[in-house]
C-alpha positions in Angstrom: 114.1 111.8 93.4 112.6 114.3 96.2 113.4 112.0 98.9 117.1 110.9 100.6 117.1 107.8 102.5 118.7 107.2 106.1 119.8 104.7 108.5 119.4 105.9 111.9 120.8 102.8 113.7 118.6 102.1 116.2 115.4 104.4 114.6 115.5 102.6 111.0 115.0 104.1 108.4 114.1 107.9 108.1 112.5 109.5 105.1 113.5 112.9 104.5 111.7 115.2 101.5 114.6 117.1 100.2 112.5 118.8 96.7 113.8 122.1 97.8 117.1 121.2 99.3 118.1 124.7 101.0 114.9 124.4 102.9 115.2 121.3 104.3 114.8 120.8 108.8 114.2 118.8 111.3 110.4 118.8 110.4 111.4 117.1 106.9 111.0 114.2 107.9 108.2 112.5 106.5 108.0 108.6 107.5 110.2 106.5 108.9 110.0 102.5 109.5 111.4 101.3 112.5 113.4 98.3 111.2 114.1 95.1 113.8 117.9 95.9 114.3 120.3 98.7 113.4 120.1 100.0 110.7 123.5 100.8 109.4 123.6 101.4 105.8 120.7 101.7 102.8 120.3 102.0 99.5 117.0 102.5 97.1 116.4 100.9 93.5 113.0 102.1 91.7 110.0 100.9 94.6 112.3 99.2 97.8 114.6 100.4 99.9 117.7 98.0 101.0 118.6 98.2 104.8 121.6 96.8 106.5 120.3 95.8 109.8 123.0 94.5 111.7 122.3 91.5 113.9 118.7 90.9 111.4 120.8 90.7 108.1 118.9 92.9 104.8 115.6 94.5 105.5 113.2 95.2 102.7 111.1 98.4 102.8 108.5 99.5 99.8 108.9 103.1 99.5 106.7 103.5 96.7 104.5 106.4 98.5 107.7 107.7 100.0 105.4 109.4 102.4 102.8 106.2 103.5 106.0 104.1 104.7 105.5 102.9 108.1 107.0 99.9 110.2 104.4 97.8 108.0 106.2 98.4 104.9 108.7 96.1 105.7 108.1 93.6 102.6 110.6 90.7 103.1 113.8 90.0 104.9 117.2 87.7 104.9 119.0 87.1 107.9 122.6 87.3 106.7 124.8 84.8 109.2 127.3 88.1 110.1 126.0 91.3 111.0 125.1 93.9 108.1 126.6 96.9 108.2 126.7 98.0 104.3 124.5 97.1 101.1 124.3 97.9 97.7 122.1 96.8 94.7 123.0 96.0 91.3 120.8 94.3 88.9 118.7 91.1 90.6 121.3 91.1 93.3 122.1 92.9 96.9 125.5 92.8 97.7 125.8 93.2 102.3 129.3 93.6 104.1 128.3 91.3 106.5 130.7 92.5 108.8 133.1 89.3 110.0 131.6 86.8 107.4 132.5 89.0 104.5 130.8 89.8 101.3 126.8 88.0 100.9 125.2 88.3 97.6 121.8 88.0 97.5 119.3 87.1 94.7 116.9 89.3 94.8 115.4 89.5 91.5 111.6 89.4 93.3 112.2 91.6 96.0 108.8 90.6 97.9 110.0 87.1 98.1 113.3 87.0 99.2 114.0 85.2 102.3 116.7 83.4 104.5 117.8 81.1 101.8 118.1 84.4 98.8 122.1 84.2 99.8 123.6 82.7 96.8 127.0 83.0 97.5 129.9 84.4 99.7 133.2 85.8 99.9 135.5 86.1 103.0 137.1 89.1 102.9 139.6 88.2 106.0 139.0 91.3 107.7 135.5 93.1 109.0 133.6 94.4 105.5 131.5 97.4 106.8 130.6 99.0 103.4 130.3 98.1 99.7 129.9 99.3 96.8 129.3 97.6 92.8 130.8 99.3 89.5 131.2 97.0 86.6 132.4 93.1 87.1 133.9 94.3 90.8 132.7 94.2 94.6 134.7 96.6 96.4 134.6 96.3 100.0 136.0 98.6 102.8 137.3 96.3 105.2 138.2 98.3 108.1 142.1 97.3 109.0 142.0 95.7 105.8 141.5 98.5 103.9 140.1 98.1 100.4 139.2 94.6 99.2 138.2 94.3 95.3 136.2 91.1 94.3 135.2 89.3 90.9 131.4 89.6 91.1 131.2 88.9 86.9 129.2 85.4 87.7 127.6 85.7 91.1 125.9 82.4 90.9 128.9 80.4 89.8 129.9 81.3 93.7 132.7 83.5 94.0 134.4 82.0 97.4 138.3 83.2 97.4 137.9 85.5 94.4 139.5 88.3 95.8 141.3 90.2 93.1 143.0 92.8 94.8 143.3 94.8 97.8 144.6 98.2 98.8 145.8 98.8 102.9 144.3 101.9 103.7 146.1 103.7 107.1 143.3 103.7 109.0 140.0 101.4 109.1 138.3 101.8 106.0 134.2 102.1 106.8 132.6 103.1 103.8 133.4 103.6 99.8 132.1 104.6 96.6 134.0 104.2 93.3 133.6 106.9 89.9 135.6 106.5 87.1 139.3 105.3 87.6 139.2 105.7 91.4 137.5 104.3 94.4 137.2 106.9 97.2 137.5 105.4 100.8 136.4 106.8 103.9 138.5 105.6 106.5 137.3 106.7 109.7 140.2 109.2 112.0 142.8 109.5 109.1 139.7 111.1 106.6 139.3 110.6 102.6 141.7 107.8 101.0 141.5 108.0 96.9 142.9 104.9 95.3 144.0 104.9 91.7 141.9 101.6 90.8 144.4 101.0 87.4 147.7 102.7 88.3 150.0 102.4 85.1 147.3 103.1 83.2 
């Protein structure tokens, strides 16, 4: 909508009114919520936003006044047992690169009640996940020196433990990563913008 959404490690979450996007400044910033930890990575479906907050796993915000968010809006929380760098929602679940301890998926299909015992299931991903993204029946996770981990997420409550599909060494340390079409674009830190063909030979 009119609003983007940012972790600012260590100042949570900023709300920043961006209706007339040429005319955004500094003074477009109007609320923030100061999460627990640091916040590292967010993303919004319809009334909450979804922050990675390091050492104090996924923190839930209602944004729905964008404008009326304060530290208060904090609605629930899950303490993820790594340390949450990256999130991203699809359907009733959040999916959190929990750093060393992989992939955590997270029911969340009643946003105001999720709590320590939401995490449904795991995946170790080997290496350090720092950001994640969902398209279809896939996880994909940037896994720093790991590069680019794809997981089958197409039963997330059957548990999903080993079910690493694929993966993709990047040159650098893959940090974050979003995926359109037939290729998942990595950004991986010093050596820049990886693009990975996600079904070579097609």
């Amino acid at each position: 909508g009119d609003y983007a959404y940012v972790a600012d490690t260590s100042f949570g979450l900023q709300i920043i009114d961006i209706s007339n996007p040429e005319s955004v400044t500094d003074s477009s910033i109007v609320a923030s919520c100061d999460t627990s930890g640091t916040a590292r990575g967010v993303t919004v479906t319809e009334d909450y936003a979804y922050v990675a907050d390091t050492s104090f796993g996924l923190q839930i915000i209602n944004i729905s006044n964008p404008e009326s968010v304060t530290d208060s809006s904090i609605v629930a929380s899950c303490d993820t047992p790594g340390t949450a760098y990256g999130v991203t929602v699809a359907g009733d679940y959040a999916y959190v690169a929990d750093y060393s301890l992989g992939l955590q998926i997270i029911n969340i299909s009643n946003p105001e009640s999720v709590t320590d015992s939401s995490i449904i299931t795991s995946c170790n991903t080997l290496g350090y996940a720092y950001g994640v993204t969902v398209a279809g029946d896939y996880a994909y996770v940037a896994n720093t020196s790991l590069g680019l981990q794809i997981i089958d997420i197409s039963n997330p409550i059957s548990g999903i433990n080993s079910s690493i599909v694929a993966s993709c060494y990047t040159p650098g340390s893959a940090l974050g990563i979003t995926v359109a079409g037939d290729y998942a674009y990595v950004a991986d830190d010093s050596l820049g913008l990886q693009i990975i063909d996600l079904w070579p030979g097609n």
